[in-house]
N, C-alpha and C positions, 0 to 999 in steps of 0.2 A: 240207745234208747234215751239217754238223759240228753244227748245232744240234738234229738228230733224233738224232747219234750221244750229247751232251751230257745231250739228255733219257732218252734210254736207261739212260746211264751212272747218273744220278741216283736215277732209279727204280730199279736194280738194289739199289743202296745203300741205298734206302728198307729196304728186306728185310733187316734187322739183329735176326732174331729171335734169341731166348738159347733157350740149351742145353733151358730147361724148356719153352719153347713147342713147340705140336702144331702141325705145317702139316694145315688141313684139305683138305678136296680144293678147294675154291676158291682155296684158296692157292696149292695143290699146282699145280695148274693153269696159274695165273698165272704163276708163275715158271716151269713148262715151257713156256710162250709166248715169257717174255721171254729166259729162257737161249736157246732157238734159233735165238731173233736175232741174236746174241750170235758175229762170227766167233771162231772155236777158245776157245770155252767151258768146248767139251766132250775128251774125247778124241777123238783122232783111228784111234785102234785099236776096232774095234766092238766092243761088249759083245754075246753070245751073250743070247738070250732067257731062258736057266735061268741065266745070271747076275742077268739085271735083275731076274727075281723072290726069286734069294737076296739083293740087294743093296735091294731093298722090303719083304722081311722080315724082314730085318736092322733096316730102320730102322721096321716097326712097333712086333717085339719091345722094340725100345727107348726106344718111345713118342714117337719124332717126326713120326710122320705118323697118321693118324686109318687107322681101318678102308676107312670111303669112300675115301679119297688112295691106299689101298694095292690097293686094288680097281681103280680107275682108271688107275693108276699099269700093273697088269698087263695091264688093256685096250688100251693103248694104247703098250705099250713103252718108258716116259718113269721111268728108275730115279734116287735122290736121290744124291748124289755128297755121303758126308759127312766134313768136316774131323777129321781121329784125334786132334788135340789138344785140341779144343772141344764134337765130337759136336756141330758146329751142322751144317744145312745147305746148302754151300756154291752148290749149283748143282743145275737138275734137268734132264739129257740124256736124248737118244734114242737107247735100245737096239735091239739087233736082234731 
């Protein structure tokens, strides 16, 4: 268990993308897999559905996610949780 928790941890860290990078939706993805594995990742207060898609196009208009990620992103309730001092992004949770 501690060593599936360890490889988890690492992978996560893997994801050290900078401010200029675009998560596509396979990224996009990816990381909404491995956030939800992730206990209290996320918040624990639910995000409302017309939040999660101001809060994906929030983070199109600002070029961090691709058109596909942001499409996907609203198919499936999964909004980008982004850092206000970096505009990287930190984590991707499931909305309501």
């Amino acid at each position: 268990m501690l060593i599936n928790a360890i490889a988890l941890v690492s992978t996560l860290t893997s994801f050290s993308y900078q401010a200029n990078d675009v998560f596509t939706i396979e990224a996009y993805e990816e990381r909404a897999r491995l956030d939800s594995q992730v206990r209290n990742r996320c918040t624990s207060v639910p995000v409302s559905y017309s939040d999660v898609k101001i809060r994906i196009n929030w983070a199109y208009n600002q070029g961090l996610i691709t058109e596909r990620a942001s499409y996907w992103g609203k198919a499936y309730a999964y909004y980008p949780v982004i850092d206000m001092f970096s505009h990287q992004i930190t984590a991707i949770c499931k909305g309501g």
